[in-house]
Residue, then its C-alpha position, 0 to 999 in steps of 0.5 A: x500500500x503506498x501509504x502517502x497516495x491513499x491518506x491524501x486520497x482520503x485526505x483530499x476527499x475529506x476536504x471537500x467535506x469540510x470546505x462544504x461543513x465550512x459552508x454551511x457553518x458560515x451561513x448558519x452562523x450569518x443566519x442563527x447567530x448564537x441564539x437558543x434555537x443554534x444551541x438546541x440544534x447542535x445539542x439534538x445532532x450531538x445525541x446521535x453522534x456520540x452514539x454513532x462513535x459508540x455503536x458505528x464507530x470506534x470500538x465496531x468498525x475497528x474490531x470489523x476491519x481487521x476480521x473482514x480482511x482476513x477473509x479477504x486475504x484467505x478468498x483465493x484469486x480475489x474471491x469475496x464470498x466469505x467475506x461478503x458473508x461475514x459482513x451480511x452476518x454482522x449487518x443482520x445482528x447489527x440493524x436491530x440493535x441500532x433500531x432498539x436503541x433508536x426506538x428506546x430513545x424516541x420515546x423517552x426523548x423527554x427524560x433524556x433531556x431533563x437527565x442531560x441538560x442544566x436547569x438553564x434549559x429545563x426551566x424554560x418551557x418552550x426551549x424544553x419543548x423544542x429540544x425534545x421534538x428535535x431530539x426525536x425528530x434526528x435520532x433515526x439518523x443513528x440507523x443511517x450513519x452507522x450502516x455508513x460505517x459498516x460500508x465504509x469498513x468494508x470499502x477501506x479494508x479493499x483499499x477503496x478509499x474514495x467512496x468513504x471519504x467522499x460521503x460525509x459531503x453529503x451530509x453537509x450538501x443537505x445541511x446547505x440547502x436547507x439554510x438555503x430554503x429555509x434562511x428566516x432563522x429561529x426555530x424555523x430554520x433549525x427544524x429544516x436543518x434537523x429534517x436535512x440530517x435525516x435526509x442526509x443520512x439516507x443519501x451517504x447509505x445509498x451511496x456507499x451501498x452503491x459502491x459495494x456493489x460496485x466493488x463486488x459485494x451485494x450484501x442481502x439482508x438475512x435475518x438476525x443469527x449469532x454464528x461462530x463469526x459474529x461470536x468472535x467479532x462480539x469477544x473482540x468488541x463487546x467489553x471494549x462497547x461496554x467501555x466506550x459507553x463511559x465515552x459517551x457518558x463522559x461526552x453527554x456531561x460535557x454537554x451538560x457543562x456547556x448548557x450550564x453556561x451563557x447562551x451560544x456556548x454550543x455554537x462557539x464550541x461547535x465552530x472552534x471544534x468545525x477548525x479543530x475537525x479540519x486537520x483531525x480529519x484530512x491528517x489523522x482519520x485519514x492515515x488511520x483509514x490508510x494504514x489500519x488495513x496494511x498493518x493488519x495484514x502485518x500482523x497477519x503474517x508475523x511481520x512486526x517490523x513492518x508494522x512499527x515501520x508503517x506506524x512510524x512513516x504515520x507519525x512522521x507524515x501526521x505531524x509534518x501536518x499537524x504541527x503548523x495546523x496546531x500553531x498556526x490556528x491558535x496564533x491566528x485564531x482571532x482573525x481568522x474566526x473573524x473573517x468565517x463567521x462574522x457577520x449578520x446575527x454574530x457579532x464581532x464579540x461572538x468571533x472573538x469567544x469563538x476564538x478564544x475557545x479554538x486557540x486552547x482547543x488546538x493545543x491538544x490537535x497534535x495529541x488527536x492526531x496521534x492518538x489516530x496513528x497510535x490506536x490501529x497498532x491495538x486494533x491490528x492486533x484484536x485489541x480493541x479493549x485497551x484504547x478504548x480504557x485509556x480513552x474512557x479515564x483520561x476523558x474522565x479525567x477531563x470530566x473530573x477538571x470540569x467540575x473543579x474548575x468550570x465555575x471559575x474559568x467559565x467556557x475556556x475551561x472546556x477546552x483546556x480539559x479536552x486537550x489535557x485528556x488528549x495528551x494523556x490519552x496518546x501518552x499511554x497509548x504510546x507508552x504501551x506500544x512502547x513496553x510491549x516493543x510493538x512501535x518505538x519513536x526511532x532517532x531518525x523520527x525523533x530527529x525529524x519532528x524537533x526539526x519540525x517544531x523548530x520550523x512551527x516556531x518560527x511559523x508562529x513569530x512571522x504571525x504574531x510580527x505581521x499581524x500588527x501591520x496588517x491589523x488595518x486589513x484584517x478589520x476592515x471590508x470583508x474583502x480586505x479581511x480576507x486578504x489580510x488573513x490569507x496573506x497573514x495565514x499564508x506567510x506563515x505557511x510558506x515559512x514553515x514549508x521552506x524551512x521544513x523542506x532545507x532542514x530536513x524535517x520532511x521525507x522530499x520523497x513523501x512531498x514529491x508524491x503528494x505533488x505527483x512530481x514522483x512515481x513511486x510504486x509502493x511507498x510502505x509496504 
């Protein structure tokens, strides 16, 4: 597998995503502001995608991965019945957990709520009302979003990437066009936008159900049966579910901070995090994609080194990335929440809690990163129990900071803990990984990323030296704004790559792919 083409194929498709999610949270904030009815929106589509990273993500898709593509390895001359088989028995267990679950909490939506929620949100009548109906109305998309997970398994484990990383567009192309239809604002618009997610749901399924079959698996609906197969899958992730529903405990409290505080604490937290997903998904989620399949087959065959070494090239590529992504959105962050959501209903006070709040969330985006690349040399090897414990206490441990100290830092104080909890989550993994002698940061990958951080740093110092001359720019008409910003962003960026580039702190060979300057026909084998 040449690791470089396929994570900036998944990369590359992902952007599309995230430049339409960008869309659609310019808009959104344009027309909503941070208003009570923005804040119901964003804490109803929370409920089902933490859910969906619980049963569709997570713990599911990577004990899946690595057992489908043992029956793909064993199909002689690309023969796929037995994988096709195995995923037809997994989808027949599958959908009727996820629709009783989605039955149990259409119905006790109300009690959710009042469980989920501060008395700020309670004690208002009408805002409780309409938190419910939409809670009811998005749940459904649980079904839809991870059966997309279960095609999307099946498609990156045949080293299809694109159809994967192409579907979540859809979702945001619906989100659009009902800001679109439907830009009154108020509850009016959030209720076009909940239906929106539904519809999105739907379109993301049948287009990767599209691609399976074009990939030569039709997979038929079979009733619900536990055979050996499903069996082992269950070993591998049942304890590591159960562990991972600490996950999602831990989430839906920090939901309950975030509506403890003022109104608009979901919209500024949503859109900081909108800039914190962009490099977490075209760097991290993407090699994770690319290499969990090629160190399973590894493993597979008892080739450890090859494995650490995969790992190894993941790190080096991941960081190059995220480093300056890191640094450059925390330094930058004012003017650059100024220019993407200012405007109409959000106010320049709106930006710069926006701001705030990114510039302490990305401090822990080089840990996200890694904790993607680290967490597939467990997967790869069926253990799916350990990344998900150290996940559960070190989000716990967040948890624990919240209550301490949500009080007095007020909304910084969710980010600073989200980052805290990171850190120590890539810390252990990696630490882990390190006694058991399974991935070892070598001299030349250490080497490599001081060189790197060397290169950030000085990124950082041209953008806090420029921004007090072109401060006239970066507040002024929209236009000037955005060539502030971009000339800001921009100088920054080209600093880093050239000093990245003489120093050494990046493989020329890796670059020169991704440039299509270079043919090379396996990267990492």
């Amino acid at each position: 597998m040449n690791l470089v083409k396929a994570g900036g194929t998944i990369g590359g498709l992902t952007l599309v995503s995230r430049i339409l999610g960008f869309v659609r949270e310019m808009i959104f904030a344009r027309i909503m502001g941070a208003s009570a009815a923005a804040d119901v929106f964003y804490w109803a589509f929370q409920l089902p995608n933490l859910l969906r990273r619980l049963f569709g993500e997570g713990a599911f898709s990577q004990g899946f991965v690595p057992l489908f593509a043992r029956y793909t390895a064993k199909g002689a001359d690309g023969d796929l019945t037995e994988a096709k088989r195995f995923a037809e028995e997994v989808q027949a267990v599958f959908l009727p957990i996820l629709i009783l679950v989605t039955a149990v909490f259409i119905i006790f939506m109300p009690a959710v709520v009042l469980a989920v929620v501060s008395e700020n949100w309670t004690s208002d009548a009408d805002k409780f009302a309409f938190t419910v109906e939409l809670g009811r109305v998005v749940f459904p998309y649980l079904i839809f979003i991870s059966l997309v997970s279960l095609f999307s398994g099946i498609l990156n484990s045949l080293y299809r990437f694109t159809a994967a990383a192409f579907a979540p567009a859809l979702l945001n192309v619906a989100l659009v066009a009902a800001l679109l239809l439907f830009p009154e604002g108020g509850e009016t618009t959030a209720r076009a936008m909940i239906w929106s997610v539904l519809a999105g749901g739907v379109l993301q399924l049948a287009f990767l159900v599209i691609a399976t079959r074009r990939a030569g698996l039709s997979l038929k609906l079979l009733p619900p049966r536990m055979t050996p197969r499903v069996k082992e899958l269950l070993i591998i992730i049942l304890p590591a579910t159960i562990g991972a529903g600490g996950y999602y405990l831990s989430q839906v409290i920090y939901l309950y901070f975030a509506t403890k505080l003022d109104e608009g604490t979901l919209v500024y937290l949503q859109q900081a995090d909108r800039l914190n997903q962009l490099p977490l998904a075209l760097v991290g989620a993407a090699i994770s994609t690319a290499i969990l399949p090629s160190i399973s087959r590894h493993i597979e065959r008892a080739e450890s080194k090859q494995a650490a070494n995969v790992q190894g090239r993941a790190t080096e590529l991941a960081m190059l990335l995220t480093i300056p992504a890191a640094v450059g959105l925390s330094v930058a962050a004012d003017p650059i929440m100024s220019l993407l959501f200012e405007g109409g209903e959000f106010s320049a006070e709106d930006a710069r809690t926006s701001a705030l709040v990114l510039s302490f969330l990305v401090a822990g985006l080089p840990a996200y990163v890694m904790i993607k690349v680290l967490a597939p040399g467990f997967y790869a090897r069926k253990n799916v129990r350990t990344p998900v414990i150290v996940s559960l206490a070190t989000i716990f441990f967040g948890v624990l900071l919240n209550w301490m100290f949500l009080d007095e830092y007020g909304i910084i104080m969710l980010p600073i803990s989200t980052a805290i909890a990171a850190w120590l989550n890539a810390i252990i993994l990696y630490s882990i990984l390190h006694a058991k002698d399974h991935f070892r940061l070598e001299g030349w990958l250490v080497t490599r990323l001081l060189r790197q951080l060397f290169a950030a740093a000085v990124m950082a110092a041209i953008i806090l030296l420029l921004q007090g001359p072109l401060e006239a720019w970066i507040g002024n008409s929209t236009g000037k704004k955005v060539l502030g910003t971009v000339a800001l962003v921009g100088a920054g960026g080209i600093a880093y790559l050239v000093l990245a580039w003489f120093t050494g702190a990046m493989d020329k060979e890796d670059i020169l792919i991704l440039m299509r300057k270079k043919k090379v026909d396996n990267v990492v084998n």
